[in-house]
C-alpha positions in Angstrom: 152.0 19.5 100.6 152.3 15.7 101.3 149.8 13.1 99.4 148.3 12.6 102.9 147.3 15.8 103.2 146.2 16.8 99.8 143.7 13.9 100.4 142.8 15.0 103.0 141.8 18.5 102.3 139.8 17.1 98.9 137.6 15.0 101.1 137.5 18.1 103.8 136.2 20.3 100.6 133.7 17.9 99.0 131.9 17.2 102.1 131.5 21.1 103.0 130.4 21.5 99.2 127.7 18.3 99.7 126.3 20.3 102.8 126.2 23.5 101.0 124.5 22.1 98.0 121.8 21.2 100.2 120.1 24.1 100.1 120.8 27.8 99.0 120.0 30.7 101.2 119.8 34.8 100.1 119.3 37.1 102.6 118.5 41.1 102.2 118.2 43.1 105.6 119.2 42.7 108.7 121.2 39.5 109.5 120.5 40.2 113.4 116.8 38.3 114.6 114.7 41.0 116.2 111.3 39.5 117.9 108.1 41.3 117.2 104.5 40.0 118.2 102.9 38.7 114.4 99.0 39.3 113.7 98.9 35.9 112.1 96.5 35.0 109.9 96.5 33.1 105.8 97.3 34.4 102.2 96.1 32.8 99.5 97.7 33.6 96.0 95.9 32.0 92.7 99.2 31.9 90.9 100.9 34.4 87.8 102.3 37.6 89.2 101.6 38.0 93.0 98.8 41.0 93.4 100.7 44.0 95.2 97.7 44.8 97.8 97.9 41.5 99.4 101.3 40.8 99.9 101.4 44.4 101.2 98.6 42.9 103.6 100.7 39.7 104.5 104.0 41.9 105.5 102.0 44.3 107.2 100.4 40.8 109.9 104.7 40.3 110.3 104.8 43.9 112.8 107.8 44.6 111.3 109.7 41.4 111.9 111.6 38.9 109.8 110.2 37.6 106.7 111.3 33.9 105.5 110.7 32.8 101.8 110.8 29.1 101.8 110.8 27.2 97.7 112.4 23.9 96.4 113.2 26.3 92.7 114.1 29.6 91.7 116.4 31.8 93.8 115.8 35.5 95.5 113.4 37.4 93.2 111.1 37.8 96.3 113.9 39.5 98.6 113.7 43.4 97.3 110.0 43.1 96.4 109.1 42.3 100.0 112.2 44.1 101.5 111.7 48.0 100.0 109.5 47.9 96.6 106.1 47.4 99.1 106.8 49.9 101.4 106.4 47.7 104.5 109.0 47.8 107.5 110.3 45.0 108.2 113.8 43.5 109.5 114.9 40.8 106.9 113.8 38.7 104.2 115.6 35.7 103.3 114.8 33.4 100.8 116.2 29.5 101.0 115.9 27.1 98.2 115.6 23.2 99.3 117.9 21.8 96.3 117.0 18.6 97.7 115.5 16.7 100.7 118.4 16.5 102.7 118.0 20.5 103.5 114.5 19.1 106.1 117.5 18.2 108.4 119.3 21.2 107.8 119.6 23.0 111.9 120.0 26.4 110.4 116.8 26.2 108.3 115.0 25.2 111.4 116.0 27.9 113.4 115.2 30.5 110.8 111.2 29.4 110.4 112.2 29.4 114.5 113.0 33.4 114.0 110.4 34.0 111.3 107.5 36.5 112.0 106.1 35.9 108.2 106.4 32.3 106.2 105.9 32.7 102.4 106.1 29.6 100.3 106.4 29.6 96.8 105.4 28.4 93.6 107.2 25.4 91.7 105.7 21.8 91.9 104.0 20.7 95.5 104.9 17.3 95.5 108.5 18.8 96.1 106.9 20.3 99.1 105.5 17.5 100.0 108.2 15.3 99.4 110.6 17.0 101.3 108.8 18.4 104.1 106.5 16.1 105.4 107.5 14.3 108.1 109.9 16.0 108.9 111.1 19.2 111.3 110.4 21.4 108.7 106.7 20.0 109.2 107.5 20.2 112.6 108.7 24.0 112.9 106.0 25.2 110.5 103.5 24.2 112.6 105.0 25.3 115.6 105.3 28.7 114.3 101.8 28.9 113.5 100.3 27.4 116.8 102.6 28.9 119.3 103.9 32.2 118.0 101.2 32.9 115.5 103.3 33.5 112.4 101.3 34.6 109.1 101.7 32.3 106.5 100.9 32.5 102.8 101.7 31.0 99.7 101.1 31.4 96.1 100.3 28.4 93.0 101.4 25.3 94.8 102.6 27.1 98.1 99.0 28.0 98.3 98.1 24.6 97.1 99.8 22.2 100.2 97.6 25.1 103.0 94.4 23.2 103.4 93.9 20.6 105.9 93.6 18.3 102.9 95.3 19.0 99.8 96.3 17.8 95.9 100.0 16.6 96.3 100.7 16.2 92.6 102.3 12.8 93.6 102.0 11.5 89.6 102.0 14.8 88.2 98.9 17.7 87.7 95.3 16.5 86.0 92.9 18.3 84.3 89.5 19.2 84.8 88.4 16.6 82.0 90.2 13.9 83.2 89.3 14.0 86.2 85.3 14.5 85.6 85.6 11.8 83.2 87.5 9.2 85.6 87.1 10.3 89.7 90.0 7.7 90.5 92.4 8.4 87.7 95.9 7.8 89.0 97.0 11.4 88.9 94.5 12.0 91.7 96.2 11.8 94.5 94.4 13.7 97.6 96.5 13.5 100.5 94.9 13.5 104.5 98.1 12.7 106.0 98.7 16.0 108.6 101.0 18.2 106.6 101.0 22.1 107.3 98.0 22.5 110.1 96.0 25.9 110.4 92.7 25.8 112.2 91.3 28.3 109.7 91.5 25.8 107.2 90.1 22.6 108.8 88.5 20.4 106.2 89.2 22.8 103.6 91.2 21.9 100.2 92.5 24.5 97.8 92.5 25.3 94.0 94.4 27.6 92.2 95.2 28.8 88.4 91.2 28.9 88.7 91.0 31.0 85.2 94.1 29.7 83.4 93.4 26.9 83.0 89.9 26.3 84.3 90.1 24.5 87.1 86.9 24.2 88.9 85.8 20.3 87.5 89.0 19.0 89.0 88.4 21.0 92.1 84.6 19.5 92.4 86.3 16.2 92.0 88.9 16.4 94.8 85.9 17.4 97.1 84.1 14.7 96.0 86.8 12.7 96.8 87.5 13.8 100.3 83.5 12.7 101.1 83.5 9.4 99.5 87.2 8.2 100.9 87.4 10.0 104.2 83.2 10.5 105.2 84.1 14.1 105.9 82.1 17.1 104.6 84.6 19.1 102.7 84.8 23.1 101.8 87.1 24.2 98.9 89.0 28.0 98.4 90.0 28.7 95.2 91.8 31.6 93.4 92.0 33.0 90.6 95.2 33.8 89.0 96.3 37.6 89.8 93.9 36.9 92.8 94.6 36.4 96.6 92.2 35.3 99.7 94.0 36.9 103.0 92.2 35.9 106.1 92.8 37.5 109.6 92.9 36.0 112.9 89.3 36.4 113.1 88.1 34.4 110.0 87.1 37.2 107.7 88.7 36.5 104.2 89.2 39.7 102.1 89.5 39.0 98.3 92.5 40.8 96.5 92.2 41.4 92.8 92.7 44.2 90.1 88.2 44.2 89.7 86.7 45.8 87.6 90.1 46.5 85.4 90.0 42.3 85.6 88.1 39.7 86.0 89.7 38.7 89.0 87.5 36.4 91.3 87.8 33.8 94.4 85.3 31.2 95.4 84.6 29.7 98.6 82.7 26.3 97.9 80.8 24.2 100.2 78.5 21.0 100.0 75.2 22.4 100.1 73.7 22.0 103.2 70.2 22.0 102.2 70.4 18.5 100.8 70.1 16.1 103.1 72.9 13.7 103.1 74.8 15.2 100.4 77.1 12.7 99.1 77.8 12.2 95.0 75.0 9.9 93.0 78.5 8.2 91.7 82.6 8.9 92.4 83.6 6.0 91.5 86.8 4.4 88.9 86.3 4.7 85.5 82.8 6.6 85.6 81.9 9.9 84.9 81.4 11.6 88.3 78.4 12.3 89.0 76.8 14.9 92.0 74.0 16.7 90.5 71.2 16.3 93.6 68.6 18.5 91.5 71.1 20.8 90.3 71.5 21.4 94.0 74.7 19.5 95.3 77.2 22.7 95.8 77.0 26.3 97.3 79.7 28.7 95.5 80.4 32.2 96.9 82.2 34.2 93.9 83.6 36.8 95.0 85.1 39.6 92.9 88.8 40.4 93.9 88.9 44.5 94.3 92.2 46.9 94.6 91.6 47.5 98.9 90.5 43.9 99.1 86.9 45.5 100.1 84.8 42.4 99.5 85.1 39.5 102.1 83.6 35.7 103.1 83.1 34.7 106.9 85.3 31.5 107.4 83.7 30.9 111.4 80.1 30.5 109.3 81.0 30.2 105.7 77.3 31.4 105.3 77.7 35.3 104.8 80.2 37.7 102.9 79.8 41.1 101.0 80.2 41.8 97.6 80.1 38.4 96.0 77.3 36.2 94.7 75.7 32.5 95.6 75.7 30.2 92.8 75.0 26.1 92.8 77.7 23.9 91.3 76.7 20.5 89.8 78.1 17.7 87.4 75.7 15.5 85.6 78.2 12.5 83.6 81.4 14.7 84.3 80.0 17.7 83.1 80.0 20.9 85.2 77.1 23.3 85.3 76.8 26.7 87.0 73.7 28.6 87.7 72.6 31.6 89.8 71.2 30.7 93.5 71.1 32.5 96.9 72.3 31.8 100.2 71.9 28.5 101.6 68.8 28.0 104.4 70.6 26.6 106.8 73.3 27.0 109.8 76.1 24.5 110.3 76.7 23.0 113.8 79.5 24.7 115.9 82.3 22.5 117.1 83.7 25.1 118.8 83.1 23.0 122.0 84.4 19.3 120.6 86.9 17.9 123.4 88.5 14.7 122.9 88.8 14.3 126.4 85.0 13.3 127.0 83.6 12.2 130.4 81.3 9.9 128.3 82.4 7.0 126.0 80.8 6.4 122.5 81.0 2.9 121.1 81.6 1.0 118.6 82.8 3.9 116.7 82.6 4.0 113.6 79.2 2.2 114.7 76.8 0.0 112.3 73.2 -0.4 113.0 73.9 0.7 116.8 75.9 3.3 119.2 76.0 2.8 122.6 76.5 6.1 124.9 77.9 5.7 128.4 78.9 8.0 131.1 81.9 7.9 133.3 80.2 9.2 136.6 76.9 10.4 137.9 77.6 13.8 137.2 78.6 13.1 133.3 74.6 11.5 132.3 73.0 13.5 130.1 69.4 14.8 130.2 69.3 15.4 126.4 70.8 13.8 123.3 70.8 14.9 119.8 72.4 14.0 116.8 73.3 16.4 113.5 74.6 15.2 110.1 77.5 17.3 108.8 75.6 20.0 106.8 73.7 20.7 110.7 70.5 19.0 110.2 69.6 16.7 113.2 69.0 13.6 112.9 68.0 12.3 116.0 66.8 13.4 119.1 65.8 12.5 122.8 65.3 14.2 126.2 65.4 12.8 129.9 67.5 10.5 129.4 68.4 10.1 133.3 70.8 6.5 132.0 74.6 6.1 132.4 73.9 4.0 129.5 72.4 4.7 126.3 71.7 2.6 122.6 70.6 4.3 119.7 69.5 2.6 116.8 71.9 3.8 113.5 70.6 1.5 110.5 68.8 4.5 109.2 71.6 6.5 109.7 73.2 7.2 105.7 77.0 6.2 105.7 79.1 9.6 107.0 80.4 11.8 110.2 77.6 12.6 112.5 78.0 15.1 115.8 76.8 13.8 118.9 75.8 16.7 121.2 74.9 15.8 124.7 73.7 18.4 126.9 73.2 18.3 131.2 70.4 20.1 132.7 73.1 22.8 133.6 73.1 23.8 130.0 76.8 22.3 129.7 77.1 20.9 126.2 79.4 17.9 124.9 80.1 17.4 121.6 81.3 14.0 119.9 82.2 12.9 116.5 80.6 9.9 115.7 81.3 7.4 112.1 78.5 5.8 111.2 79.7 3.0 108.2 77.5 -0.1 107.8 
């Protein structure tokens, strides 16, 4: 063999092994795609060893298709448990590690989440997640898979951690309940809005896990308060413990997975308490204990105990009824978390099941100040009523017979926050609009 061509073949080799280190990819099954109809829907996992009942649950919403494992560590310990040791048909499960970022451009990864009937993402560290996914096709397919062919997806520690519609990215590392309690804004806070993996059955929601080992519900309570104070949004948190899984259906009904009453195993579905009026922290703010006590009233907890057949379950369309779990109120007074007893909370969030960005009237300004001015497109578009709810559904405002294409109301009462707009015709048809109200 010549010089030339020794060369050659050297750099021929180390540029097939860069590609291959990429990424490393384990199949067990059939290497041959087969297309089944998923049942969709979310898994949960707090973390530690994955509970048996639920991931029986999540291969079961896969109808017997092909099962992807996707994780930036490890290798295939998944394949066999998901492939024969549940008991669950199914056609394939491959598991590919992302050994670093380069594998987001990798074609055959994207047309295996393109083949996938089941997405299962790992644990490890979710700023790798982050890191390599976002913004990327991987994003890109994930989402696809879950909007258009309605894959299940499911995750477990920081694979259950990066499902929310806001989320902890671990940018600087993890942070502890006390840290964060104590200091809001320490720099290992890092709560992310940027669109990552999208699932409408977690708008608005952010997600805890570990919740037992270590505690984790201070930190949690801080990354809500958080989301409210930076992004004027009304958050809702799920949480797991470890051992512990929350697997929602299609339909929104979350059933709670656990090894109860052998364990303490227990999930919790938190909410801002929408009995308070304006519920927004006393203080989140740097270098201050956080306070959000509102008369020991600030958060509504529903603990739910985790049980073999995953009997006990949480509505996600009301997030206001559930069987087999208990209310309690959440509050911190100078970064200290108390829990007491309480019952369901008196009141019914608005519905925007009818929002449509594509309004035939025009709010402005928007984010508005002291004043919002309401104007309609056409004749047909006026409407005969206005009203106006604060995020926890109370309304604020209201005013019939309007018979105007143009419309001020006065906002300088209004407390800082996301308002809904809902403009009804005499024909019963209802609008709904977001409105920002920052002075």
């Amino acid at each position: 063999m010549t010089q030339q061509i020794r060369l050659f073949f050297i750099l021929v080799m180390c540029n097939l092994s860069s590609i291959a280190q990429n990424y490393t990819s384990y199949l067990t099954g059939n290497n041959t795609d087969i297309l089944t109809t998923p049942n969709g829907g979310i898994c949960l996992m707090g973390g530690a060893t994955e509970n048996d009942n639920a991931m029986t649950w999540f291969l079961q919403q896969a109808n017997g298709g092909d099962v992807l494992v996707l994780r930036a560590s490890g290798s295939d310990g998944y394949n066999s448990y998901f492939y024969s040791d549940l008991g669950v048909n199914v056609n394939s499960v491959e598991t590919i590690v992302f050994n670093s970022a380069l594998a987001s451009t990798e074609t055959y990864i994207h047309e295996k989440i393109q083949q996938a009937e089941a997405i299962w993402i790992a644990g490890g560290d979710q700023w790798d997640y982050v890191s390599f996914w976002r913004n990327t096709a991987i994003e890109d397919e994930i989402n696809s898979a879950i909007s258009d062919r309605n894959v299940v997806i499911g995750g477990t520690s920081a694979g259950m951690a990066i499902l929310g519609d806001y989320y902890f990215s671990a940018e600087n590392g993890t942070v502890t309940s006390s840290t964060a309690l104590a200091n809001p804004y320490d720099s290992n806070i890092t709560i992310d809005s940027e669109e990552f993996i999208s699932h409408t059955l977690l708008d608005d929601v952010i997600t805890d896990t570990h919740y037992d080992n270590p505690d984790r519900k201070g930190r949690h309570l801080v990354f809500l308060s958080r989301i409210i104070t930076d992004y004027m949004v009304s958050p809702k948190g799920i949480a797991c413990d470890e051992y512990t899984a929350v697997c929602i259906d299609s339909a929104g009904i979350a059933s709670v997975f656990g090894d109860y009453p052998n364990y303490d195993d227990n999930a919790y579905f938190i909410q801002t308490n929408c009995e308070v009026q304006n519920n927004i922290p006393e203080n989140c703010s740097e270098n201050t204990p956080l306070n959000w006590d509102l008369e020991n009233q600030a958060i509504k907890v529903y603990k739910v105990k985790g049980t073999s057949l995953g009997s006990n379950t949480f509505n996600l369309t009301t997030w206001n009824s559930g069987t087999g779990g208990e209310w309690e109120n959440w509050y911190v007074e100078d970064g200290v978390l108390n829990q007491i007893s309480s019952t369901l909370p008196e009141c019914t969030a608005l519905s925007v099941d009818n929002y449509n960005n594509e309004q035939s009237v025009m709010i402005y300004p928007n984010p508005a100040n002291d004043l919002v001015t309401i104007a309609s497109n056409n004749k047909g578009s006026i409407p005969d009523q206005i009203e106006i709810y604060n995020v926890q559904g109370q309304q604020e405002y209201k005013f019939s017979n309007c018979n105007s294409p143009i419309f001020s109301i006065a906002t300088s009462s209004f407390a800082n926050g996301l308002y809904f707009i809902v403009l009804k015709s005499k024909s019963s048809e209802k609008q709904i609009i977001k409105l920002i109200v920052a002075h």
